[in-house]
C-alpha positions in Angstrom: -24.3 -37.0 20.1 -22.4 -34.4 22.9 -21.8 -31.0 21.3 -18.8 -29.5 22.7 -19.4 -25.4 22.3 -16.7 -22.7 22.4 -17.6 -21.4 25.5 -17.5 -24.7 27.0 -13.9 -25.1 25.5 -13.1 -21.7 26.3 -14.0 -22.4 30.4 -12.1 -25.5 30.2 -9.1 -23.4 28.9 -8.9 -21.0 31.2 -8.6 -23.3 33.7 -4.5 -23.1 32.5 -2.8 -20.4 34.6 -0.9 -19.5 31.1 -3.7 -19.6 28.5 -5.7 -17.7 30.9 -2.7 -15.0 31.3 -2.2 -15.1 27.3 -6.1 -14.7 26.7 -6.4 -11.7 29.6 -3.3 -9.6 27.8 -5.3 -9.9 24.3 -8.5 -8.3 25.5 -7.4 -4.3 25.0 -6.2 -5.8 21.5 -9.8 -7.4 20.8 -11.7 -5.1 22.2 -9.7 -2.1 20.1 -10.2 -4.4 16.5 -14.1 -5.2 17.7 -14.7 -1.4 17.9 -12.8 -0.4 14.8 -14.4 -3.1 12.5 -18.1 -2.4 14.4 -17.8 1.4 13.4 -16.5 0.3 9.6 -19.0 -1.9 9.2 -22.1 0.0 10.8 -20.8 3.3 8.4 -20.8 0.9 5.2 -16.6 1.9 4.7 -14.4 -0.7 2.9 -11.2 -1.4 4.4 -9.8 0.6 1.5 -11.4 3.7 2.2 -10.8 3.7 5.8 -6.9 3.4 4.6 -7.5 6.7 2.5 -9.4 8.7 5.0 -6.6 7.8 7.7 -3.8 8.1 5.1 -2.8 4.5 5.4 -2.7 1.4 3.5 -5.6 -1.0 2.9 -2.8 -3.7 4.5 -2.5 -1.6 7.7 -6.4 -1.8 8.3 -6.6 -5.0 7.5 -3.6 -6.4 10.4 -5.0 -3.8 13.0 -8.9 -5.7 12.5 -6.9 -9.1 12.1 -5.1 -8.3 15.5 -1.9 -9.8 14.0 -0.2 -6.0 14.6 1.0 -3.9 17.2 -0.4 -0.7 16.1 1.2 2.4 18.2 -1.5 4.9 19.4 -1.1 7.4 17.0 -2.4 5.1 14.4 -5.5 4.2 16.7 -5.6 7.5 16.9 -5.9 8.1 13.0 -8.1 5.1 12.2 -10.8 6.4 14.8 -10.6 9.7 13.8 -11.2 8.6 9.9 -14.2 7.1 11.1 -15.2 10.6 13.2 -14.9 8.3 16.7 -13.0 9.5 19.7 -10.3 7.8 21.4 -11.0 7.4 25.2 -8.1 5.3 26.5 -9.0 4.0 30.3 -7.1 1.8 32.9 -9.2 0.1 35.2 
């Protein structure tokens, strides 16, 4: 029995000129949700408290982790800053 692994389907993938372009635009998105959830997590914070310390809702933290928002800055802004981080924004 073949296993067929996630990178494996992932290379195939991006072998499609649009999956590749969708998968490159979601990477600031990712990359934003890894670090906010890492932080959380590695400080031992709930969702919930995160929302109180950057005077938001539980829902809010939830969709920005999920990636299924499109938070402004301002709110990356708050969310980091409740969890005493900096935001470095840089275009490459």
């Amino acid at each position: 029995m073949k296993i067929y692994t996630f990178r494996q389907h992932l290379k195939e993938s991006l072998k499609d000129p649009e999956f590749k372009k969708a998968w490159e635009e979601s990477e600031a998105e990712y990359q934003i949700s890894r670090a906010l959830i890492a932080a959380r997590l590695h400080k031992k914070i709930s969702q919930r408290d995160l929302a109180k310390r950057a005077n938001t809702t539980q829902a809010v933290i939830s969709r920005l982790e999920s990636m299924s928002a499109n938070p402004s800055i301002g709110l990356i802004q708050k969310v980091a800053s409740a969890l005493n981080l900096k935001l470095k924004i840089q275009l490459t």
